[in-house]
BATOR-424549 format. One record per residue (C-alpha): residue number from 1; residue in one letter; chain; x, y, z. Coordinates in Angstrom, 2 decimals, always signed. Example, Ala and Ser with C-alpha at 12.3 -4.5 7.8 and 13.67 -1.06 7.14 Angstrom:
<n=1 res=A chain=A xx=+12.30 yy=-4.50 zz=+7.80> $
<n=2 res=S chain=A xx=+13.67 yy=-1.06 zz=+7.14> $
//
This chain:
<n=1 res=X chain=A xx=+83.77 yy=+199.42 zz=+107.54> $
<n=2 res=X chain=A xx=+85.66 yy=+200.27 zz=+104.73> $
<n=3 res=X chain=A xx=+86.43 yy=+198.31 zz=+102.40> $
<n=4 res=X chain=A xx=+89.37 yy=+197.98 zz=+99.54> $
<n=5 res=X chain=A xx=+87.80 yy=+199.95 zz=+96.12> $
<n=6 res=X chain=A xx=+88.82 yy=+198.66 zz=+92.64> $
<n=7 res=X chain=A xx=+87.70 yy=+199.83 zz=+89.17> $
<n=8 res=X chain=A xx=+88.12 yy=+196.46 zz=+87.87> $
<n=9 res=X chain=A xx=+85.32 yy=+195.31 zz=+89.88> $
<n=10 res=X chain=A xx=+82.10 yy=+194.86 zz=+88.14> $
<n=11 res=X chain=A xx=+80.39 yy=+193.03 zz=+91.64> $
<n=12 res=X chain=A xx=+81.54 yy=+193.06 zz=+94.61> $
<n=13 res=X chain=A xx=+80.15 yy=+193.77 zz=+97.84> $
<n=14 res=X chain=A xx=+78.03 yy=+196.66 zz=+97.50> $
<n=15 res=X chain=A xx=+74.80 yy=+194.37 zz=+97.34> $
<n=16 res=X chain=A xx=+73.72 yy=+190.96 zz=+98.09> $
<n=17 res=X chain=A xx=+74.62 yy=+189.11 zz=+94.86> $
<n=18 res=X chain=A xx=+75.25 yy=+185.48 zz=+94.46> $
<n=19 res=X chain=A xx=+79.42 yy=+185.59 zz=+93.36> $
<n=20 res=X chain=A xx=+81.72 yy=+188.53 zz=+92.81> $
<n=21 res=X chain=A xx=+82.99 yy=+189.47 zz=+89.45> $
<n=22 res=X chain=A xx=+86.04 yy=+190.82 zz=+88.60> $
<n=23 res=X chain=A xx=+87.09 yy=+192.18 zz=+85.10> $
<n=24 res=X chain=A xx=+90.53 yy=+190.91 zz=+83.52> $
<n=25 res=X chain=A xx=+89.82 yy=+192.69 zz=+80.11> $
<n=26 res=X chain=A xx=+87.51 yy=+192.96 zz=+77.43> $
<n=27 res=X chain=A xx=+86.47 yy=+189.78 zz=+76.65> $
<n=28 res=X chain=A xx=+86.89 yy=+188.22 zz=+80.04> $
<n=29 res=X chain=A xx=+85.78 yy=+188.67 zz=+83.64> $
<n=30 res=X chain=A xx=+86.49 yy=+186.12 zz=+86.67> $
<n=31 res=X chain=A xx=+83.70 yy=+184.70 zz=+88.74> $
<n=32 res=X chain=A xx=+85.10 yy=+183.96 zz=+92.60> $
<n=33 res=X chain=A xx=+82.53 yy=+182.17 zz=+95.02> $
<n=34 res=X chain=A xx=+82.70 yy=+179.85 zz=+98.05> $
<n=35 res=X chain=A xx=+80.51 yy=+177.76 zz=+99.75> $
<n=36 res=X chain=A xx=+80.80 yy=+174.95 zz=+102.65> $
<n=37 res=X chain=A xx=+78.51 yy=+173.00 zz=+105.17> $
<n=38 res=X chain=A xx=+77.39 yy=+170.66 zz=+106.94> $
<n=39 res=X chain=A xx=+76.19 yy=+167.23 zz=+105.62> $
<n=40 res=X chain=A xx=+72.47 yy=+166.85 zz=+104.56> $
<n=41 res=X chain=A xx=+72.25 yy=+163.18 zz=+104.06> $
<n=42 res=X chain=A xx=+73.52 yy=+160.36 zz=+105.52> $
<n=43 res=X chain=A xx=+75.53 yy=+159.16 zz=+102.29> $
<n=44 res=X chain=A xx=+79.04 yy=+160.38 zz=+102.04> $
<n=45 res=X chain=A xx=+79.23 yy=+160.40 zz=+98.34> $
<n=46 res=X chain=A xx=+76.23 yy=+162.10 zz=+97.89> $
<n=47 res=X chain=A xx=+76.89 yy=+164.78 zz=+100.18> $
<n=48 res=X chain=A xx=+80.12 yy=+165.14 zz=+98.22> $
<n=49 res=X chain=A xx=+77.89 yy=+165.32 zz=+95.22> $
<n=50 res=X chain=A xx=+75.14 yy=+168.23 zz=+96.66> $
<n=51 res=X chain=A xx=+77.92 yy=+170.22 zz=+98.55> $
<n=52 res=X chain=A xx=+80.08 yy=+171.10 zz=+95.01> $
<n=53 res=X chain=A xx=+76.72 yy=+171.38 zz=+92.60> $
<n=54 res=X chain=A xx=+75.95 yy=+173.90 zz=+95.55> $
<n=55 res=X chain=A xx=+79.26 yy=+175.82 zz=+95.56> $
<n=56 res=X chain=A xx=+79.21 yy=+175.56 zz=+91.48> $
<n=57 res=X chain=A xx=+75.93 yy=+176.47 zz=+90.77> $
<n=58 res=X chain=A xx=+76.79 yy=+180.35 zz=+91.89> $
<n=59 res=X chain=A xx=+79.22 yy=+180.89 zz=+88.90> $
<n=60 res=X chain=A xx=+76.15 yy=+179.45 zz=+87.03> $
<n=61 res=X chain=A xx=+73.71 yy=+181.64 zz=+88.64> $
<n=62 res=X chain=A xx=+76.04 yy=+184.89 zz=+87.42> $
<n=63 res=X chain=A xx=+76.20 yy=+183.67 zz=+83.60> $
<n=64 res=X chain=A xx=+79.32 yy=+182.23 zz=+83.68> $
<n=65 res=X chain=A xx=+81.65 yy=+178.75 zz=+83.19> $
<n=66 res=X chain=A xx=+83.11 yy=+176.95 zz=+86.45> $
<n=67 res=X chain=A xx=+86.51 yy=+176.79 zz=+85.51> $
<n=68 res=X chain=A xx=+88.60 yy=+175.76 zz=+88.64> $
<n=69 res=X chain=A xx=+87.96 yy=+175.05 zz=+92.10> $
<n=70 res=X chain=A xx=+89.20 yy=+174.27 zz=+95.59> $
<n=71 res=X chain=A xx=+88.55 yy=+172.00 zz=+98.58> $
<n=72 res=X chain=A xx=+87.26 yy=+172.77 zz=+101.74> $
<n=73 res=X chain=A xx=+87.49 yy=+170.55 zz=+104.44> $
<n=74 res=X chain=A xx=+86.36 yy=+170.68 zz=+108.29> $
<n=75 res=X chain=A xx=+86.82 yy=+166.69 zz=+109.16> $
<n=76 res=X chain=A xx=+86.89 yy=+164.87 zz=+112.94> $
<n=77 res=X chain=A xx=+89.88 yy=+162.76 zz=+112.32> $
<n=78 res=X chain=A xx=+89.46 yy=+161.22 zz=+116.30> $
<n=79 res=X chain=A xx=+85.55 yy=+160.31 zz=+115.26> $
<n=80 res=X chain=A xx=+85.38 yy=+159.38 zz=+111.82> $
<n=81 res=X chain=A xx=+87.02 yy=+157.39 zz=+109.67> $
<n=82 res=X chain=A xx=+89.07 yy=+158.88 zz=+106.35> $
<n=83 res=X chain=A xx=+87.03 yy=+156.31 zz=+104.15> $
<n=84 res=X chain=A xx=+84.17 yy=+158.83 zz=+104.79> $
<n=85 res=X chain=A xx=+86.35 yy=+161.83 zz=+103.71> $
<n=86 res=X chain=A xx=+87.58 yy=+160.23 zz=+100.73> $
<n=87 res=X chain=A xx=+83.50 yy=+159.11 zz=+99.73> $
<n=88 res=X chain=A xx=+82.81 yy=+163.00 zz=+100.02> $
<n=89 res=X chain=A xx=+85.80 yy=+163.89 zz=+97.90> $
<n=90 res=X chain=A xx=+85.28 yy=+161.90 zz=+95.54> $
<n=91 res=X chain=A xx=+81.75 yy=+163.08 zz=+95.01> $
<n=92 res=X chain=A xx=+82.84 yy=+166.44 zz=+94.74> $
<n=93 res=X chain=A xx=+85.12 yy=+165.55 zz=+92.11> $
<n=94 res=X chain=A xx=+82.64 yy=+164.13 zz=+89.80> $
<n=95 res=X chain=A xx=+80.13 yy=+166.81 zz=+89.82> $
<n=96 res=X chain=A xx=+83.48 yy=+168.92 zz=+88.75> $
<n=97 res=X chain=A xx=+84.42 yy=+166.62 zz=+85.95> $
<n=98 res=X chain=A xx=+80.58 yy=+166.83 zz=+84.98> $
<n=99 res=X chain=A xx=+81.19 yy=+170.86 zz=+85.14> $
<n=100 res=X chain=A xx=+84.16 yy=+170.84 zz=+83.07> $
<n=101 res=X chain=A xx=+85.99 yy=+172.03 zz=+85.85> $
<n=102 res=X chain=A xx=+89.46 yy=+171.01 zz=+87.39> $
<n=103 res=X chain=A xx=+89.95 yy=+170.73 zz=+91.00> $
<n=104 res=X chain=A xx=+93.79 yy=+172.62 zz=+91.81> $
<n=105 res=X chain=A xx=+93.94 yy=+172.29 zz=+95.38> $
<n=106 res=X chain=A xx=+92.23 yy=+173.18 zz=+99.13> $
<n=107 res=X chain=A xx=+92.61 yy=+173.19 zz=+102.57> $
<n=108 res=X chain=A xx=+91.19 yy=+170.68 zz=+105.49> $
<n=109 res=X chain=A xx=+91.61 yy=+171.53 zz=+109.43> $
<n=110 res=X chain=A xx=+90.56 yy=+169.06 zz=+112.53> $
<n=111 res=X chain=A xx=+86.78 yy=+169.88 zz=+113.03> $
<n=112 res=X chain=A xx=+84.54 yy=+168.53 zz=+115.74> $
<n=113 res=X chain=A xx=+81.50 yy=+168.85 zz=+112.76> $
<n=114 res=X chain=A xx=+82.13 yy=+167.50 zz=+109.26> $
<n=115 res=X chain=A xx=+82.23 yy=+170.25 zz=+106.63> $
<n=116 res=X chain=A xx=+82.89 yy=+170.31 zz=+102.70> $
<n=117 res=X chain=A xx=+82.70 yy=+172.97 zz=+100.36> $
<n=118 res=X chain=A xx=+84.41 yy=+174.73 zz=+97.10> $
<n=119 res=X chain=A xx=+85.88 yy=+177.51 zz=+96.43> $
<n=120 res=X chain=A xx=+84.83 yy=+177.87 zz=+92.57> $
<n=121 res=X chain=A xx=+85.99 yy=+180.44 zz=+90.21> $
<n=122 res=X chain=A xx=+84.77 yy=+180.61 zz=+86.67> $
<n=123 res=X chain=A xx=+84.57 yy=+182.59 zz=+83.41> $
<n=124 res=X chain=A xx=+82.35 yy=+185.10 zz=+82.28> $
<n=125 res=X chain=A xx=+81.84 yy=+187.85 zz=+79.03> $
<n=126 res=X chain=A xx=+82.09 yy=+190.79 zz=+80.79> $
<n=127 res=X chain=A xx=+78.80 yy=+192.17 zz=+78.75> $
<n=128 res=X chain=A xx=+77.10 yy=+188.67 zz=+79.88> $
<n=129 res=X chain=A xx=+77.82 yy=+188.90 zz=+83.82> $
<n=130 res=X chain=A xx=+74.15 yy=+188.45 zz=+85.17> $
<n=131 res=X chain=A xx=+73.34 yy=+189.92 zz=+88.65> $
<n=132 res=X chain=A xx=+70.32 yy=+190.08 zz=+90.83> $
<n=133 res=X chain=A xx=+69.61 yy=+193.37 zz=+89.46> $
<n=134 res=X chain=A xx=+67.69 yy=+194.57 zz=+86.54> $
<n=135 res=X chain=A xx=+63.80 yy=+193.44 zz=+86.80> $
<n=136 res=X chain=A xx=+61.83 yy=+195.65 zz=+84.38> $
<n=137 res=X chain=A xx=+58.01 yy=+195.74 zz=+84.68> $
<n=138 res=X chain=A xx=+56.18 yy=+192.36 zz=+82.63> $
<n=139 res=X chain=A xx=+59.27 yy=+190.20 zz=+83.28> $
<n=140 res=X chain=A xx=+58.40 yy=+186.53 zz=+83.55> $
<n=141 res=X chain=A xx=+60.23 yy=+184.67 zz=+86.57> $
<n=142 res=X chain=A xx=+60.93 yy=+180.81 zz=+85.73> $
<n=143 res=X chain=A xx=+62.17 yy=+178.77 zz=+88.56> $
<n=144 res=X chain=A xx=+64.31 yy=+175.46 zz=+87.17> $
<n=145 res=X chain=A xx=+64.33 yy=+172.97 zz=+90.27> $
<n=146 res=X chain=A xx=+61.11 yy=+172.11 zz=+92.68> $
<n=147 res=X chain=A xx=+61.26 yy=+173.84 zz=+96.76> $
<n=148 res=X chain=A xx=+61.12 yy=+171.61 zz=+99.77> $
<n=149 res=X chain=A xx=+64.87 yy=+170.36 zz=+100.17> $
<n=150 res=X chain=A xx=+64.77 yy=+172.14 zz=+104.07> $
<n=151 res=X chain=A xx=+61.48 yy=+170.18 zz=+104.97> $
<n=152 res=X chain=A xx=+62.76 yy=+167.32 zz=+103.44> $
<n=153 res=X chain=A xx=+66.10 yy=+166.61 zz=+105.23> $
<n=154 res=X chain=A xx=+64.25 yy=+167.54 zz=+108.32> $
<n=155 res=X chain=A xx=+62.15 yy=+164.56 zz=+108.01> $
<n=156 res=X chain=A xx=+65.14 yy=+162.59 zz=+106.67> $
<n=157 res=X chain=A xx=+66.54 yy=+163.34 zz=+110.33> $
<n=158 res=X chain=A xx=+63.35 yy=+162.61 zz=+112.09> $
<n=159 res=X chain=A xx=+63.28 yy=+159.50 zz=+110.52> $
<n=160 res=X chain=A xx=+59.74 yy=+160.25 zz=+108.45> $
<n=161 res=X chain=A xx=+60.72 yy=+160.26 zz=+105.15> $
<n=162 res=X chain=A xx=+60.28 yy=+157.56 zz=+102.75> $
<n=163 res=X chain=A xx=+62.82 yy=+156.17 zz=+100.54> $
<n=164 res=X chain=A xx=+61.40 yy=+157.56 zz=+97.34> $
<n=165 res=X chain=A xx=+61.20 yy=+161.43 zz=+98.69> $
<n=166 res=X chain=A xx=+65.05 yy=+160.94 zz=+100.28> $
<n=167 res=X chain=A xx=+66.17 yy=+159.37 zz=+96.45> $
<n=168 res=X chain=A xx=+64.19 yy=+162.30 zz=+94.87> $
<n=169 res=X chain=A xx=+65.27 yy=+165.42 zz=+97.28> $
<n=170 res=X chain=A xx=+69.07 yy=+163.84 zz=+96.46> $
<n=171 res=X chain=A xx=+68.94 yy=+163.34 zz=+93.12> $
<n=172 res=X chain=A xx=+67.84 yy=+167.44 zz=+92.63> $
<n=173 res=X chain=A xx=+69.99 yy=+168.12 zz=+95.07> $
<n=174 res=X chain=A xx=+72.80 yy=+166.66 zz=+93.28> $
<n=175 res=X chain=A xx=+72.03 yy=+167.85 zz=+90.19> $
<n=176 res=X chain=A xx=+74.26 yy=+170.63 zz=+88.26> $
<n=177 res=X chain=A xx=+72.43 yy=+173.79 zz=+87.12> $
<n=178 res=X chain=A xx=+74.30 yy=+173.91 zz=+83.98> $
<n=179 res=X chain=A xx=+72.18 yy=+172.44 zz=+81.65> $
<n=180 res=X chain=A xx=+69.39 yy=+175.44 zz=+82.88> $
<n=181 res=X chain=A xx=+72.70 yy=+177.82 zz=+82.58> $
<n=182 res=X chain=A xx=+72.92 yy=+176.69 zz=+79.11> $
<n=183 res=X chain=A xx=+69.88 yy=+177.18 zz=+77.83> $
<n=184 res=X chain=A xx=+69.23 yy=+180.82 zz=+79.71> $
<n=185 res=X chain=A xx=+72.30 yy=+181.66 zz=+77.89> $
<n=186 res=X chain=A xx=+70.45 yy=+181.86 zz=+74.47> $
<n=187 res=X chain=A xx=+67.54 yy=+184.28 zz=+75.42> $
<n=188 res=X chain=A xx=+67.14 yy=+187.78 zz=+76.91> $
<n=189 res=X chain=A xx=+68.11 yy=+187.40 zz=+80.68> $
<n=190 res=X chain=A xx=+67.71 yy=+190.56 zz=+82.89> $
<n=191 res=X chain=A xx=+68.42 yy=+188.55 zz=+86.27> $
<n=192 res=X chain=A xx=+69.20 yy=+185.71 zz=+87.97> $
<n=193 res=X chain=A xx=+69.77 yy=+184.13 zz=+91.65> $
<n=194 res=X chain=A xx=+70.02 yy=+180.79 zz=+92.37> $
<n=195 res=X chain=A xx=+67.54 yy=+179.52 zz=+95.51> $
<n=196 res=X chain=A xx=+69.73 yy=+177.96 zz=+98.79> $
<n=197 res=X chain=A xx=+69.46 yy=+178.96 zz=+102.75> $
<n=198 res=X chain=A xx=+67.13 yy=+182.33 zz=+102.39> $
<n=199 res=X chain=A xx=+64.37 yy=+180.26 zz=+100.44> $
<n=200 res=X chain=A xx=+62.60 yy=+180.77 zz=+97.18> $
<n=201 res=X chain=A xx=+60.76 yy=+184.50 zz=+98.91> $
<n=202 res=X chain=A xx=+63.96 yy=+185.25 zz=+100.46> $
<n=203 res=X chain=A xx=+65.98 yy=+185.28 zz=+97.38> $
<n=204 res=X chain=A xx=+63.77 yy=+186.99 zz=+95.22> $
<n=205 res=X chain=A xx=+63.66 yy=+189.79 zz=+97.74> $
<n=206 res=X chain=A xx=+66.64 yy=+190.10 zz=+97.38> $
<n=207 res=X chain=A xx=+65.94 yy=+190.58 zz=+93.79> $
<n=208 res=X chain=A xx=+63.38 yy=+192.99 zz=+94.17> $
<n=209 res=X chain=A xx=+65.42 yy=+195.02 zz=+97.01> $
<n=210 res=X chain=A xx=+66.79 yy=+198.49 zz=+95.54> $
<n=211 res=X chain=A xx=+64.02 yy=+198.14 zz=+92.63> $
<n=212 res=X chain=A xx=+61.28 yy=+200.13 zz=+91.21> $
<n=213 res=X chain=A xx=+59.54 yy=+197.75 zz=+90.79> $
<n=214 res=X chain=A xx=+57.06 yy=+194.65 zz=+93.20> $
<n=215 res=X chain=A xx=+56.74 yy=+191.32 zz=+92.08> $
<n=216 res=X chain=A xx=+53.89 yy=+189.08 zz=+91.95> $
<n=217 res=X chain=A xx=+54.28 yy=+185.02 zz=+92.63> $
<n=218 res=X chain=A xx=+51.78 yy=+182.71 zz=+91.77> $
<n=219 res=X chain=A xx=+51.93 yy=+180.20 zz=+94.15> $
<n=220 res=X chain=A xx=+49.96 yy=+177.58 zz=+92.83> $
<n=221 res=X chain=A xx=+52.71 yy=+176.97 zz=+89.73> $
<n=222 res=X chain=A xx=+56.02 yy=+176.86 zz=+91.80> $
<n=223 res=X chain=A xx=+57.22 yy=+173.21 zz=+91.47> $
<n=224 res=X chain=A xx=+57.37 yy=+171.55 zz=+94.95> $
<n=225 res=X chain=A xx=+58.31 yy=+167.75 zz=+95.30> $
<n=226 res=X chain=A xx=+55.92 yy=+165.39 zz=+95.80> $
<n=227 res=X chain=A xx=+55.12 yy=+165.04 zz=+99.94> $
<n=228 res=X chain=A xx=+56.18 yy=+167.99 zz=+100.99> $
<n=229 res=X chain=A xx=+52.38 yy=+169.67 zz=+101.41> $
<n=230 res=X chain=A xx=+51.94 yy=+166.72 zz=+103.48> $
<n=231 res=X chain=A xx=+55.50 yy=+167.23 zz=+105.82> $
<n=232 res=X chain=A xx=+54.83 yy=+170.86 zz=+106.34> $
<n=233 res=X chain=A xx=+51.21 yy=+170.28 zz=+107.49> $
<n=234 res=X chain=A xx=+53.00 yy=+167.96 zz=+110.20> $
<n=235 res=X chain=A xx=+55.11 yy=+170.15 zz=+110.88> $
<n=236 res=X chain=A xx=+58.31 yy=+169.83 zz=+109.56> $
<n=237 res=X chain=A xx=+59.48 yy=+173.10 zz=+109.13> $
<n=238 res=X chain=A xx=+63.09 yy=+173.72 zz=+109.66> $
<n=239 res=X chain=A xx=+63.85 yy=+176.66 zz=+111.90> $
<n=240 res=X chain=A xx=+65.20 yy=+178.19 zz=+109.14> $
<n=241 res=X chain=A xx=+61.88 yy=+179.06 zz=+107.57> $
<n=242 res=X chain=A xx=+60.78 yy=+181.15 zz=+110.36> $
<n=243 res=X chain=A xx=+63.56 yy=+183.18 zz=+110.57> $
<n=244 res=X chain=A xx=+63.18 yy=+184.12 zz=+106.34> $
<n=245 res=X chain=A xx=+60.26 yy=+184.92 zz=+107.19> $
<n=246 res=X chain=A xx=+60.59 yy=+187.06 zz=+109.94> $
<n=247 res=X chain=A xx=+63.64 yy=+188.88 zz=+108.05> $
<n=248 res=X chain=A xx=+61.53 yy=+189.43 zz=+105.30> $
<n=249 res=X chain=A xx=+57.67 yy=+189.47 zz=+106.21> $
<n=250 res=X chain=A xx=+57.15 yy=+193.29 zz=+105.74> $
<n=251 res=X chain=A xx=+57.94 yy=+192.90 zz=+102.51> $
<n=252 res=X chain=A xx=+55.70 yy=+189.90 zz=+101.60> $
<n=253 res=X chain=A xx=+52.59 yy=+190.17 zz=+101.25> $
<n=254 res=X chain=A xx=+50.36 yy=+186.73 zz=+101.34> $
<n=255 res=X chain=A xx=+46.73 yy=+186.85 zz=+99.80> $
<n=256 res=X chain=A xx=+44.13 yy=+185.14 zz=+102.32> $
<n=257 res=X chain=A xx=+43.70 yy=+182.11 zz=+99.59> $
<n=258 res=X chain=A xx=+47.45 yy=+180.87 zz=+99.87> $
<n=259 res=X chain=A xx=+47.67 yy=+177.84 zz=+102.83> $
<n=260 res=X chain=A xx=+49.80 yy=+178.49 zz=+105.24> $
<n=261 res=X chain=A xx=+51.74 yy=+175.51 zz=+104.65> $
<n=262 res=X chain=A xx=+52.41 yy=+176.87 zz=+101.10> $
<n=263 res=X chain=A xx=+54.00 yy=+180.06 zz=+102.79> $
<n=264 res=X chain=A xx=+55.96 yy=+177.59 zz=+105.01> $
<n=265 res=X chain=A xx=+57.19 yy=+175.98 zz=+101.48> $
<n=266 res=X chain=A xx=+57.96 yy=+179.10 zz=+99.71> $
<n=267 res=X chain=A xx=+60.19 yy=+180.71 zz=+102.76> $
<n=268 res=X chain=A xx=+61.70 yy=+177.16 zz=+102.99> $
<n=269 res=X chain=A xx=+65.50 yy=+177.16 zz=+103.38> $
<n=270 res=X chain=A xx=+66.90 yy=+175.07 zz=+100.35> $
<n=271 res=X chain=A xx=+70.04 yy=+173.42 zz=+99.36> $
<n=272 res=X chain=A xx=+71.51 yy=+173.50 zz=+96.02> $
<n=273 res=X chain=A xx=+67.79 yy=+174.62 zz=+94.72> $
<n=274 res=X chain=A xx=+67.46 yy=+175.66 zz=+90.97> $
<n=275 res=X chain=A xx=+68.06 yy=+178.85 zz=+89.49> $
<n=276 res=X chain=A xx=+65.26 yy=+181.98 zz=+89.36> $
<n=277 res=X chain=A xx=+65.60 yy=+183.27 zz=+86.01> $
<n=278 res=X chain=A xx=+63.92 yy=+186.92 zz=+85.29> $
<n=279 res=X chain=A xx=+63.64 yy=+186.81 zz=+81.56> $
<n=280 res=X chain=A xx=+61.65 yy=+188.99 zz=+79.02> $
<n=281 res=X chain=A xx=+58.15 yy=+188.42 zz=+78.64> $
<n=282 res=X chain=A xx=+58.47 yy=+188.06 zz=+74.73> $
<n=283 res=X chain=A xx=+61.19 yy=+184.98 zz=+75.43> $
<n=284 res=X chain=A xx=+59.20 yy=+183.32 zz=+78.37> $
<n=285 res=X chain=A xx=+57.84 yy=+180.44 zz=+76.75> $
<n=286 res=X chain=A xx=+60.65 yy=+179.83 zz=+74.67> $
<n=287 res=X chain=A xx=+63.10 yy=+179.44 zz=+77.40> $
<n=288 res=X chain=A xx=+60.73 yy=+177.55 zz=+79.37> $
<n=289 res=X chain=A xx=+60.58 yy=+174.70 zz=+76.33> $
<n=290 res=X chain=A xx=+64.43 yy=+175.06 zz=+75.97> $
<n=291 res=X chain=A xx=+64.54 yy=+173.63 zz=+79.70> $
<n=292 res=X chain=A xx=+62.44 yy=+171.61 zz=+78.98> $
<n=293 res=X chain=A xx=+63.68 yy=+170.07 zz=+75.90> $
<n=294 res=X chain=A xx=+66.90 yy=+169.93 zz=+78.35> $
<n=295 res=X chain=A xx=+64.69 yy=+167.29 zz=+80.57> $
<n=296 res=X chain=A xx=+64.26 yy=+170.11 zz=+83.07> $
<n=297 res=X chain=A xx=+60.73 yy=+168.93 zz=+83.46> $
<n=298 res=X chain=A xx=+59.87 yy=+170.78 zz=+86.83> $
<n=299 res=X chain=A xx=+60.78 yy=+173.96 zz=+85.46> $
<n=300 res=X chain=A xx=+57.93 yy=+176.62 zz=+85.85> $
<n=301 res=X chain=A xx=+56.91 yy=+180.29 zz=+85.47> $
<n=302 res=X chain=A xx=+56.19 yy=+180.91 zz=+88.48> $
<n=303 res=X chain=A xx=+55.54 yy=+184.90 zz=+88.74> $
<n=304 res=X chain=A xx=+56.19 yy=+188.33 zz=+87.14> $
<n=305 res=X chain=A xx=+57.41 yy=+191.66 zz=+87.37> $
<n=306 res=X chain=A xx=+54.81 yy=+194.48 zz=+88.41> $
<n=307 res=X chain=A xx=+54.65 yy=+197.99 zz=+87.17> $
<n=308 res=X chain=A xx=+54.05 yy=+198.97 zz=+91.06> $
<n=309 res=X chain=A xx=+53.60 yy=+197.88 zz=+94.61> $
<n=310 res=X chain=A xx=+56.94 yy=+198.87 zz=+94.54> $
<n=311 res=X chain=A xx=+60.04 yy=+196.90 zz=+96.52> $
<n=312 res=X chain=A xx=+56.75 yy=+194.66 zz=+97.26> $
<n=313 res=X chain=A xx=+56.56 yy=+190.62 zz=+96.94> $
<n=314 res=X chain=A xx=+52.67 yy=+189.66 zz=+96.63> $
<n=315 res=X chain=A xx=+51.66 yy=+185.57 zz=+96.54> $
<n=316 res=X chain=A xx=+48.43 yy=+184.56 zz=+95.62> $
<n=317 res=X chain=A xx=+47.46 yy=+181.26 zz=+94.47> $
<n=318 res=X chain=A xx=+46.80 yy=+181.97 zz=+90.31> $
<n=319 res=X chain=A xx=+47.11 yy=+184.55 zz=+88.09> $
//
């Protein structure tokens, strides 16, 4: 298929990338992503709340500003009633306000399965956009939210999960990825992809796809919320872990010491996860106490960026 070329177009879709970017001029390039599904919780507000921090945290992902955005709306009029629509939208609009973003409009159609999204655009330096691309070898990954958000809501629906796991999974869930935008904005950033439906491994091969370069994961230091080990050794596993993992298991390559319900975890499809930052080695440590002076406490270094094993993802439990 071919598709409509543009010079103006500093990412588009060429390769997997979280947003495209389009340049307006020298100082200023447009961000334009969209994102909708189904709900996660049982809480209309909430789901209001996860469903735009999802849809925003793309522009944030890139290195940009969420500037304005749009509703999208799939909503059984016959089944449900509007008082559930206007809880969503009303979530959505204060995770925009908390953005610094303006909603200007959307579009709803009858739908036999509730759906909510955005449609976000933002701002971006053109010099500043930040892409998936880029990994050079001794880079230090830091991921900014803990995995376990697919396991999770599938023991919300089986009924298994306790009251303080569903508060905590919807609290991150919830949560904006500015503040970790922020504070990657004041060190050297090569890369960046934010973690949703591939899972933590999926998205970083997506990273490491096209490179020169493998990646090593240590999987012992990736933040996972508290009773998850336990729901994945019961279990738990959304379907959607087994298929990132099928789509991706000749590139991943698991050392014998790593539990197999850690593998389940790390392929784990997530929703409105935390960003995967791929800075220098020399600013590492730095960023990581920025987030954490931010009160991004789960924030880890998780990995790093090998000299070989080239287009390669190897997990083993520590450095």
């Amino acid at each position: 298929m071919e598709l409509p070329s543009d010079p103006n177009l500093i990412v588009g879709l060429e390769r997997a990338d979280d947003a495209g970017v389009y340049l307006i001029n020298e100082e200023l390039a447009i961000i334009q992503t969209v994102d909708f599904f189904t709900p996660v919780v049982d809480d209309p507000y909430y789901f209001g709340q996860i469903a735009a921090a999802n849809a925003l945290s793309d522009v944030y992902a890139m290195g940009g500003v969420p500037k304005t955005a749009m509703n999208l709306v799939g909503f059984p009029i016959r089944q449900m009633d509007i008082s559930v629509l206007k809880e969503i939208l009303r979530g959505g609009i204060e995770k925009l306000k908390e953005a610094g973003a303006v909603l200007v409009g959307g579009h709803s159609v009858e739908d036999n399965e509730l759906k909510y999204g955005l449609a976000v655009t933002g701002f971006v330096h053109p010099k500043k956009v930040l892409t998936k691309r880029n990994l050079r070898p001794g880079d230090l990954f830091i991921l900014t939210k803990p995995l376990g958000t697919g396991i999770a809501t599938t023991a919300i629906k089986a009924g298994l999960a306790s009251h303080s796991l569903i508060n905590m999974v919807t609290r991150s869930m919830a949560a904006l990825n500015k503040g970790s935008a922020e504070v990657m904005a004041l060190f050297e950033v090569h890369a960046c992809t934010d973690i949703t439906g591939f899972g933590f491994l999926g998205h970083l091969a997506e990273m490491v796809v096209g490179a020169s370069y493998g990646v090593e994961i240590w999987a012992q230091r990736v933040p996972v919320f508290d009773g998850i080990e336990e729901m994945a050794n019961m279990g738990l596993v959304p379907a959607g872990a087994y298929r990132n993992r099928d789509f991706r298991k000749e590139m991943v390559e698991f050392d014998t010491s790593v539990p197999r319900y850690l593998q389940d975890i790390l392929f784990d499809p997530q929703t409105s996860g935390g960003l995967l930052i791929c800075v220098s080695q020399a600013h590492g440590e730095a960023l990581l106490e920025g987030l954490h002076r931010k009160a991004l406490y789960d924030s880890r270094i998780v990995g790093r960026v090998l000299g070989d094993r080239v287009e390669k993802i190897f997990v083993r439990l520590e450095p």
